[in-house]
N, C-alpha and C positions, 0 to 999 in steps of 0.2 A: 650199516650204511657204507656206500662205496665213494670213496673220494675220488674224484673227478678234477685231472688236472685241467683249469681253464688257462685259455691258451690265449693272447691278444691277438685279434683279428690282423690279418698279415699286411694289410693297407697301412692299418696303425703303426706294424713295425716297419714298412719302407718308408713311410713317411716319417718316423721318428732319425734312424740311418742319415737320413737324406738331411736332416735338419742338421745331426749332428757334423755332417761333413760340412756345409751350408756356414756353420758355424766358424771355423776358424777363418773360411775367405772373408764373411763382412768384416771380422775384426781386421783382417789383414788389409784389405784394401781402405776403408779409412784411416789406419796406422799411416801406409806410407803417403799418402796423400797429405797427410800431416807433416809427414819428415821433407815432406817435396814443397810445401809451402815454407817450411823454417828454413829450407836450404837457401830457399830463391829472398823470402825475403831478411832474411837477417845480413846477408851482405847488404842488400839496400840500406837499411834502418842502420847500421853501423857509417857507411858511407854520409847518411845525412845526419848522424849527431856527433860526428867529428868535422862536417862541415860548418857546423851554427855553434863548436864547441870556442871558447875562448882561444885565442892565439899563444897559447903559453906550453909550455915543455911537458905541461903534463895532460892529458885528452882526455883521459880518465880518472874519475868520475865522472868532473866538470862536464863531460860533456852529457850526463844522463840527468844532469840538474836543469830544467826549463830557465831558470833564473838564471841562469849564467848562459843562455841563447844569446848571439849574437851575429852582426850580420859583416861584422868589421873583415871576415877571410873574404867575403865574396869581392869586398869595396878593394882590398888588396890586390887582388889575383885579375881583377877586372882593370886599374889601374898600373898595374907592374907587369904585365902582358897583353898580348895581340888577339885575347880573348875574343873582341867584339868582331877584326877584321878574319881569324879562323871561324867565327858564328856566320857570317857571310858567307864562305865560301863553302863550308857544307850545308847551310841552306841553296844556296845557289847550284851547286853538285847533286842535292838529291831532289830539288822538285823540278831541274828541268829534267835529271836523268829517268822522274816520275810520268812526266806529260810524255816526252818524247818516249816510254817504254810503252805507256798504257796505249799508246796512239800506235805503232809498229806493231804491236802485239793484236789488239786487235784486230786491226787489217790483213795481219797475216793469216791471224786464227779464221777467221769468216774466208779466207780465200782458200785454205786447205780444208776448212768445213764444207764448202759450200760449192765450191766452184772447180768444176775439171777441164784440166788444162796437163797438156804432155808434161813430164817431169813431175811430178805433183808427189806422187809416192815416195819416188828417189827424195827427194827435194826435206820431206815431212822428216824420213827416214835420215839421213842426213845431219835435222835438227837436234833428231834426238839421240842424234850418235855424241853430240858435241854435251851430252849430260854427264857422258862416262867420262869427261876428261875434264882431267879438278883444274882450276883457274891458274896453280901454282905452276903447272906444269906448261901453261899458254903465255907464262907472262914477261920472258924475257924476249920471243918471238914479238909480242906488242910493243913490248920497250923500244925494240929496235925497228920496227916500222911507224911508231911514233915520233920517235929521233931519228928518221928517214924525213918524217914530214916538216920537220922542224915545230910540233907540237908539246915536246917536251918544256914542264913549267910553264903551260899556258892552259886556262877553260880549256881550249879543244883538248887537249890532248886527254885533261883529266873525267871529262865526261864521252867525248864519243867513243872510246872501245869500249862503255859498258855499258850501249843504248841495244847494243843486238843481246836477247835475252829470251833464249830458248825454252828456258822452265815457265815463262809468260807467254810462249807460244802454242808450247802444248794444252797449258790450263785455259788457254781462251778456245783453241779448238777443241776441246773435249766439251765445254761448254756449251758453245754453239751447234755443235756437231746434235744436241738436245731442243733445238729450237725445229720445230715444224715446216717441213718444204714449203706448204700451200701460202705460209706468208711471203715468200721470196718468187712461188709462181705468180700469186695473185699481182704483187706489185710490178713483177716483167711485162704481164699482159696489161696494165694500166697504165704502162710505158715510164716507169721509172726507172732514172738510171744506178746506175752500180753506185754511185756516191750517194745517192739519196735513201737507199735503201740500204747502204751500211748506218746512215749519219738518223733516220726516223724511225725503223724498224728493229738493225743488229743494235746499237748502243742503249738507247732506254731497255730494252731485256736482259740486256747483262749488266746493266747499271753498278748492283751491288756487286757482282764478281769484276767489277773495273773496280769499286772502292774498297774491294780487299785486298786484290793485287796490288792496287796504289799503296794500301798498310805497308805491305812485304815489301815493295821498290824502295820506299821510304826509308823501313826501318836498315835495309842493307846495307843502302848510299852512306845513311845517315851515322851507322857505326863500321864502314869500313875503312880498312888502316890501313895495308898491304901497297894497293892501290896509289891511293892517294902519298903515300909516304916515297914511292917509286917516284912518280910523277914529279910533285913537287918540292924542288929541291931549295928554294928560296923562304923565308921566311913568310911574304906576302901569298904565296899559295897551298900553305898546310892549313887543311882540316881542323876540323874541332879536334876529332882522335887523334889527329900526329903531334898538334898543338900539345895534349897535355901530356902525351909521351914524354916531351921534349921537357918539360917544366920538372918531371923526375929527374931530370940528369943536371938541371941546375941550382941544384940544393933548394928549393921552394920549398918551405912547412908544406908539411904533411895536410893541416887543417883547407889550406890556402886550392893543393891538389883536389881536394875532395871537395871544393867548391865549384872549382870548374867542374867535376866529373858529375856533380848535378843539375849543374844547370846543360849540359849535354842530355840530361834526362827529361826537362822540362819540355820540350817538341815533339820527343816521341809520344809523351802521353797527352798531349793536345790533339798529338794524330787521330790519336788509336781509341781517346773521349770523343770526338768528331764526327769519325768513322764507324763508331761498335755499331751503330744499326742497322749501318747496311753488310758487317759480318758477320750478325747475325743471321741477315735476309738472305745472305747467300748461304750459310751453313743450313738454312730452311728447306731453300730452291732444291738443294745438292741431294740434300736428304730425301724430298718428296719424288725427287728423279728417279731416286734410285730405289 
């Protein structure tokens, strides 16, 4: 008898190869995806069980005991600070700096999408030069033409230099730039004018990519500090962030901090409950685009 080495068909061996390499990425990528959720939320979940923890010298344990939950830091920190008049003012800073963004934004987008007019290219090009230049580097120039205008410590001063917003210009024309000539021919020849056909045809199609941008305008206004801390230099116009900056530096419990620093959190996620469906709908649109 002659022995005959059998051999496994060579499909069998690359596909085995292939598996074994296949192997270490799945495990890998649910690993860090793992380590990427405990990053993100174990600061949260630390921040809120030393906010409902007892007011006393010691945070730990008591604060991992449900029974010993309490709400006395928030009644604190809400009474013994300008919590409610700083909760004003960055509400007030990030939804008008939300309407007046979504509103500029899209009008500019639909006009660089859609419409030619001399300058148009320069004009785009321009927009998007002002992306390579980081805000830190613009912001004593604005200081000083704010305190030109005598806007400094006042609503104007702290909302209008960050209603012109170039990353909202380009994502609304790249957008649009996706939507169909023959809707904008058909409605010329049916004699509508340029406001009617940005306000019936451009806005209900980008609906959702306006409610995602609103996300992102929100969430920026809503936790920016730089800004707001330049600006307002009286007690009556710091933000919710400058606000509990400020509570660090006057010996405030620790408990009492991370009460306010919650309820800072409690509006972003009304936002972003409110809005996930139409970021979803956009992340759908974006994807079948392309």
């Amino acid at each position: 008898m002659v022995n005959v080495l059998e051999r496994p068909p060579v499909r069998e061996v690359t596909e085995s190869r292939a598996a074994g390499r296949r192997g270490p990425a799945r495990l890998t990528m649910p690993t860090l995806l793992i380590l990427t959720a405990i990053v993100t939320v174990v600061p949260f979940a630390a921040m809120v069980l030393v906010a409902f923890a007892p007011p006393s010298g010691k945070t730990f344990p008591g604060a991992l005991n449900p029974a010993n939950f309490t709400m006395e830091n928030f009644r604190n920190v809400l009474s013994s600070s300008d919590i409610p008049r700083w909760t004003v003012n960055s509400l007030l800073y990030s939804l008008v700096s939300v309407v007046c963004v979504l509103l500029f934004a899209s009008m500019a987008g639909y006009a660089f999408a859609k419409k030619r007019f001399p300058g148009r290219e320069i004009m785009f090009w321009a927009f998007l030069a002002t992306l390579m230049v980081p805000f830190q580097a613009t912001l004593i120039p604005s200081y000083i033409l704010v305190s030109k205008l005598d806007w400094v410590d006042s609503y104007w001063g702290l909302i209008v230099p960050t209603l012109a917003n170039s990353q909202a210009v380009f994502l609304m024309r790249q957008f649009i730039l996706q939507l169909p000539d023959e809707l904008f021919e058909a409605a010329e020849i049916d004699g509508a004018s340029e406001w009617r056909i940005f306000t019936t045809i451009v806005v209900p199609l980008i609906r959702p990519v306006l409610a995602t941008l609103g996300i992102f305008v929100f969430l920026w206004h809503w936790n920016d500090f730089l800004w707001p801390l330049v600006i307002g230099q009286s007690g009556e116009m710091q933000t919710l962030t400058v606000g509990l900056a400020t509570l660090q530096t006057q010996s405030v419990p620790i408990n009492q901090v991370m009460a306010g620093a919650t309820i800072t959190v409690v509006p972003s996620l009304l936002v972003f409950g409110l809005l996930q469906r139409y970021l979803t709908d956009s992340i759908a649109m974006s994807g079948l685009k392309a």
